[in-house]
C-alpha positions in Angstrom: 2.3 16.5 -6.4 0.6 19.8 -5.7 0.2 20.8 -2.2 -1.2 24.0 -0.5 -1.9 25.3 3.5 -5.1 24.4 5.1 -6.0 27.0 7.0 -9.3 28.7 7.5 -12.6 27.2 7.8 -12.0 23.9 5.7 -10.1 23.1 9.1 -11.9 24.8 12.0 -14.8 22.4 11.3 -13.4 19.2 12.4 -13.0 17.3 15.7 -11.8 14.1 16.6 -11.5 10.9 18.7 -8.6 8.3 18.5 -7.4 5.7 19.9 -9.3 2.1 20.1 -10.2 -0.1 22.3 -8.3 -3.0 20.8 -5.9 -3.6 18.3 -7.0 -4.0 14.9 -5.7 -6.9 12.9 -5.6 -6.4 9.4 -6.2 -10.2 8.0 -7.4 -10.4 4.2 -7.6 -7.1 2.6 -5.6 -4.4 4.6 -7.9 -2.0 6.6 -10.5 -4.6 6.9 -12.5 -4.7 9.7 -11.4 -4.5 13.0 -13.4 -3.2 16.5 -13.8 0.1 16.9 -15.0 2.8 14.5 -14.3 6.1 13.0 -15.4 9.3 11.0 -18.8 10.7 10.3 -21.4 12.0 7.8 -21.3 15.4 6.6 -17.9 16.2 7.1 -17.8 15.8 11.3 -13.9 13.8 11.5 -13.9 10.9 13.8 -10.2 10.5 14.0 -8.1 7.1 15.4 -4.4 7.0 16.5 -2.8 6.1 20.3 -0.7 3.4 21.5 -1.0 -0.9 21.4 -4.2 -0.4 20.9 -6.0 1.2 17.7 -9.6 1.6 16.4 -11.7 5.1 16.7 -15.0 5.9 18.5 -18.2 5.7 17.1 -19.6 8.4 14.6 -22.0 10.0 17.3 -20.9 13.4 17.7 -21.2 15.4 21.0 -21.6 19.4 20.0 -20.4 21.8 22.3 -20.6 25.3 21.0 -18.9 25.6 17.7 -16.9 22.5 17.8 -18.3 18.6 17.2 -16.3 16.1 18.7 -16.2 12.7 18.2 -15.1 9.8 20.5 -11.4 8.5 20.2 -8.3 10.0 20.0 -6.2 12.5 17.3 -7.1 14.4 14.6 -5.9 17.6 12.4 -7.1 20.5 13.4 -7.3 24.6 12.2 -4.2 26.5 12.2 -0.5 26.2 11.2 2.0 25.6 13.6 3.0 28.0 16.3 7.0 29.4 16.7 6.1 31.0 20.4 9.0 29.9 22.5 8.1 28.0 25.6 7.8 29.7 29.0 10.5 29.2 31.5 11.0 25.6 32.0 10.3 24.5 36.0 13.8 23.5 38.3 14.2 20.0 37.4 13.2 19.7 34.0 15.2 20.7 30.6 14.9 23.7 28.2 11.9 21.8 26.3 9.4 21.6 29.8 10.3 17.8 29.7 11.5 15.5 33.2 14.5 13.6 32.4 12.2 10.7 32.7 10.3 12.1 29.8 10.7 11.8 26.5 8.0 13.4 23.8 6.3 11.3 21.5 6.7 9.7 17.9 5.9 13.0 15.3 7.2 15.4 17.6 8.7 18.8 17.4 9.8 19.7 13.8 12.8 21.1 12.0 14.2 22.0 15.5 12.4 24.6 16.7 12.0 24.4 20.6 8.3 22.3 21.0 5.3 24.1 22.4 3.8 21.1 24.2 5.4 20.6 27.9 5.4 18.0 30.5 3.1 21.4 32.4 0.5 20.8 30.4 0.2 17.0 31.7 0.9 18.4 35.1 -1.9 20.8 34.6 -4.4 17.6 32.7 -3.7 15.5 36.3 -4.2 19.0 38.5 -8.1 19.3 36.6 -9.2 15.8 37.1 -7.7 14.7 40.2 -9.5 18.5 41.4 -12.8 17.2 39.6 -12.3 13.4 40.9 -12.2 14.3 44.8 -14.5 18.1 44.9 -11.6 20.2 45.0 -11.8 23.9 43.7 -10.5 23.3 39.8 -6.9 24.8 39.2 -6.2 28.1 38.7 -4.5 29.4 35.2 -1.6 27.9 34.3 1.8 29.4 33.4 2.4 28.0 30.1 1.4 29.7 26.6 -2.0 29.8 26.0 -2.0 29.9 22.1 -4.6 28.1 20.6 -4.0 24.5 19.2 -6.1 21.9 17.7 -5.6 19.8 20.5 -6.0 16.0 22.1 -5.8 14.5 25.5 -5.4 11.2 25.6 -5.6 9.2 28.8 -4.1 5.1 29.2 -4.0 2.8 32.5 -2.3 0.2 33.4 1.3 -1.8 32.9 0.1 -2.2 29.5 -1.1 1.0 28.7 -4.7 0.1 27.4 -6.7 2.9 26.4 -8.8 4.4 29.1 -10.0 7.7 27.0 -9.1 9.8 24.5 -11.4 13.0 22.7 -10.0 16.2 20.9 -11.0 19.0 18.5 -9.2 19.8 15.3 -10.6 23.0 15.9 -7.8 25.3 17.2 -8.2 26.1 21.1 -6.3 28.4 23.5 -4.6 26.0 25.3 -5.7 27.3 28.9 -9.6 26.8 28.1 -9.0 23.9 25.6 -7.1 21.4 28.0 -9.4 22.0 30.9 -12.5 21.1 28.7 -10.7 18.0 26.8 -9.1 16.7 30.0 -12.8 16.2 31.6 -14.7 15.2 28.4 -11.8 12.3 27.4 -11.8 11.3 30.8 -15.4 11.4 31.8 -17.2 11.2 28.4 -15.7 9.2 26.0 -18.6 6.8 25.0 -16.8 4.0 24.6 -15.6 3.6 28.5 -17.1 4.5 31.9 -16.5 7.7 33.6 -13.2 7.5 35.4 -13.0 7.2 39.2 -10.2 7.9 41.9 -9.0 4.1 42.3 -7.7 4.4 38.6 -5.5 7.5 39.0 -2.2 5.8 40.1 -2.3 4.0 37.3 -3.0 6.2 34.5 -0.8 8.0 31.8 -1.9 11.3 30.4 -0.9 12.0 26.9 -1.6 15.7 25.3 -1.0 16.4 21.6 -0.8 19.8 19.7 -1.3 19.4 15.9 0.0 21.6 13.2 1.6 22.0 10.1 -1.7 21.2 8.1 -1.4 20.5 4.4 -3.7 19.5 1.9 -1.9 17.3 -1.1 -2.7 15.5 -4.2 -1.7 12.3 -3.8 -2.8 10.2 -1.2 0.5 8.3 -0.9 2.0 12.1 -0.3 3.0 11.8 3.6 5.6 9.6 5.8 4.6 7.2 8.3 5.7 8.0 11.4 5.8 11.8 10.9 2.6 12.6 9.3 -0.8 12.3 10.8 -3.1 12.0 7.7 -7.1 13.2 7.6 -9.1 11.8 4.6 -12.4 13.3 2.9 -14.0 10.5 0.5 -17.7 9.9 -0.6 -19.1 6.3 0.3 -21.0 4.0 -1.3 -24.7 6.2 -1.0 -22.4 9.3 -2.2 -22.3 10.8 1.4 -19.1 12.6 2.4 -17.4 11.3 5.2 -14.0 12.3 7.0 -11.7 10.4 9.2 -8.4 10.9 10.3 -5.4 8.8 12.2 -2.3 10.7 14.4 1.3 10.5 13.2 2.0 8.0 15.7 -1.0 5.2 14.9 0.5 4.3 11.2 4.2 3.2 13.1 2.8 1.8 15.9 0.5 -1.1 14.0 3.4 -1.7 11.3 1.7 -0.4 8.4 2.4 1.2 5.3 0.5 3.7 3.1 -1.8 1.6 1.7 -2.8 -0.4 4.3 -3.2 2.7 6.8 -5.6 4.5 4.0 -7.4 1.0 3.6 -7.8 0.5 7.6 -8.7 4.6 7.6 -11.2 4.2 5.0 -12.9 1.5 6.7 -12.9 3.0 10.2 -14.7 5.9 8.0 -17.1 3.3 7.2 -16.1 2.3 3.4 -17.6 -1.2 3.0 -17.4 -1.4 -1.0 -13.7 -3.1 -2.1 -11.1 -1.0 -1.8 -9.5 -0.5 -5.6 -6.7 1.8 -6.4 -8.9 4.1 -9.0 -10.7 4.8 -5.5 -7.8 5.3 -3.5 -6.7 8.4 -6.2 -10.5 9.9 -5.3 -9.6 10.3 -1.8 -8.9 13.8 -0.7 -5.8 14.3 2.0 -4.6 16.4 4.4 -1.7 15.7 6.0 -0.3 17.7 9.4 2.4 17.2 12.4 2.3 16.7 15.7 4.1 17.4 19.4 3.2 14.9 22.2 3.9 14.6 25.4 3.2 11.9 27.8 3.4 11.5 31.5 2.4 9.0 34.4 0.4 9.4 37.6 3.7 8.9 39.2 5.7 11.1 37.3 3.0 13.9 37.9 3.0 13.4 41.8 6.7 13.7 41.5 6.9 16.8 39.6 4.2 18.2 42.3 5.9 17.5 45.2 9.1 19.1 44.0 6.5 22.4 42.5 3.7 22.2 44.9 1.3 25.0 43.6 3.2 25.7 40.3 -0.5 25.3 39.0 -2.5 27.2 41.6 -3.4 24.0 43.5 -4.6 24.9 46.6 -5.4 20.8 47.5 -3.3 18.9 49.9 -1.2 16.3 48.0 -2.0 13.2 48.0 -0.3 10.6 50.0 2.0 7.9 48.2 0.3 5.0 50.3 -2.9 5.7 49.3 -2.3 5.4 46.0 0.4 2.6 45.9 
């Protein structure tokens, strides 16, 4: 099973969404059905992946500069993986940036190399909207790396961690610039929910992914569940090329395995012929790794009392009973 690097422009082309609004049940043929939608025409990804809940935004496409992104959450993106060490971590947390409360996410960190992503870079996700949500002055630079990353922010609410908002861009991003734009557009823009407001912020959970480690392979069945997010390019039934992709994390969390995950990523792409095998060996597959990091509303004002400014934020903070 041949398998080479992507890199270059076949990757700095795509951008994502991921997660669903509910969770897809796969009755009848795997991959069948289901709310939610993913991928686009012409080689614009629409990606799925986060959490309980599962299905991918719709294939409208929202261009900013160079990049097209589509609503949801994960997706591959354009440059190998990064060996920078992380910067110092801040007093209370461990040598990997995360709070002993913390724990990074399913496809995380590889072959034991010290992880880029931090629990900062939440910090610093919280510091831009809560500055955007109540007119403050937005932060000021952060002290992590600012190496560029295909990147997602995904944002969740509630006991049950429903998905409130996810957007990315496979296309790699310094990570400054990149999660100050992604934290506003998955929070604010995401077609598929309402802009968020300031009664929602106790109870969110702010989830940033880094992707790397981008392969292209020739078989589909070529990647691990659990480990590998995969991005698919096939042609539908009108011969029009379309791309879609799902994070590590979305094949584990809904219990599938290979086949169904390609079937249910095939029709998110919006396949509606049957699925045979002979069609499955067409698809073309890239497969790539990510670091997550998650943290909650109260973990953030936690970490903030104990660093106040460790961001820049020149904002009073904000009182525990007014967001209990």
């Amino acid at each position: 099973m041949g398998r080479k690097r992507c890199v270059g422009a076949d990757c700095s082309k795509m951008a994502a969404g991921c997660c669903g609004v509910k969770k897809q049940k796969l009755s009848g043929s795997p991959g069948s059905g289901g709310p939610g939608g993913v991928g686009a025409s012409n080689g614009v990804v629409g990606t799925g992946h986060c959490g309980s809940d599962l299905g991918i935004g719709s294939s409208s496409t929202v261009v900013a500069g160079n990049m097209n992104r589509v609503n949801g959450l994960g997706g591959p993106g354009g440059s190998s993986s990064s060996t920078n060490a992380l910067s110092p971590a801040p007093g209370g947390y461990n040598s990997t940036g995360i709070s002993p409360n913390l724990s990074p996410g399913c496809g995380s960190g590889s072959g034991g190399r010290k992880m880029v992503v931090s629990a900062e870079m939440c910090c610093f996700c919280f510091d831009v909207l809560y500055c955007h949500l109540y007119g403050y002055q937005p932060p000021r630079t952060p002290r992590f790396t600012n190496d560029p990353y295909p990147l997602f922010v995904t944002w969740k609410i509630g006991r049950d961690k429903r998905l409130r908002g996810c957007i990315g861009t496979f296309s790699a991003m310094n990570l400054h610039s990149g999660l100050r734009e992604y934290t506003l557009t998955s929070a604010l823009k995401d077609s598929r929910f309402p802009p968020m407001t300031r009664d929602e912020l106790p109870r969110l959970f702010c989830s940033v992914s880094l992707l790397t480690n981008f392969e292209d392979v020739g078989d589909y069945l070529d990647w691990e569940v659990g480990v590998h997010g995969i991005r698919i390019e096939f042609f539908n039934e009108k011969g029009s090329k379309r791309t879609a992709t799902y994070l590590p994390e979305v094949a584990k969390e809904q219990g599938w395995d290979h086949i169904q995950t390609i079937d249910s990523l095939l029709r998110k792409g919006g396949y509606k012929a049957p699925i045979t095998n002979d069609f499955r060996k067409t698809i073309k597959l890239t497969r790539y790794r990510s670091e997550k990091m998650t943290m909650s509303y109260a973990e953030y004002i936690a970490h903030r009392q104990h660093h106040h400014y460790q961001n820049g934020i020149g904002h009073p903070l904000p009182p525990y009973n007014h967001y209990s």
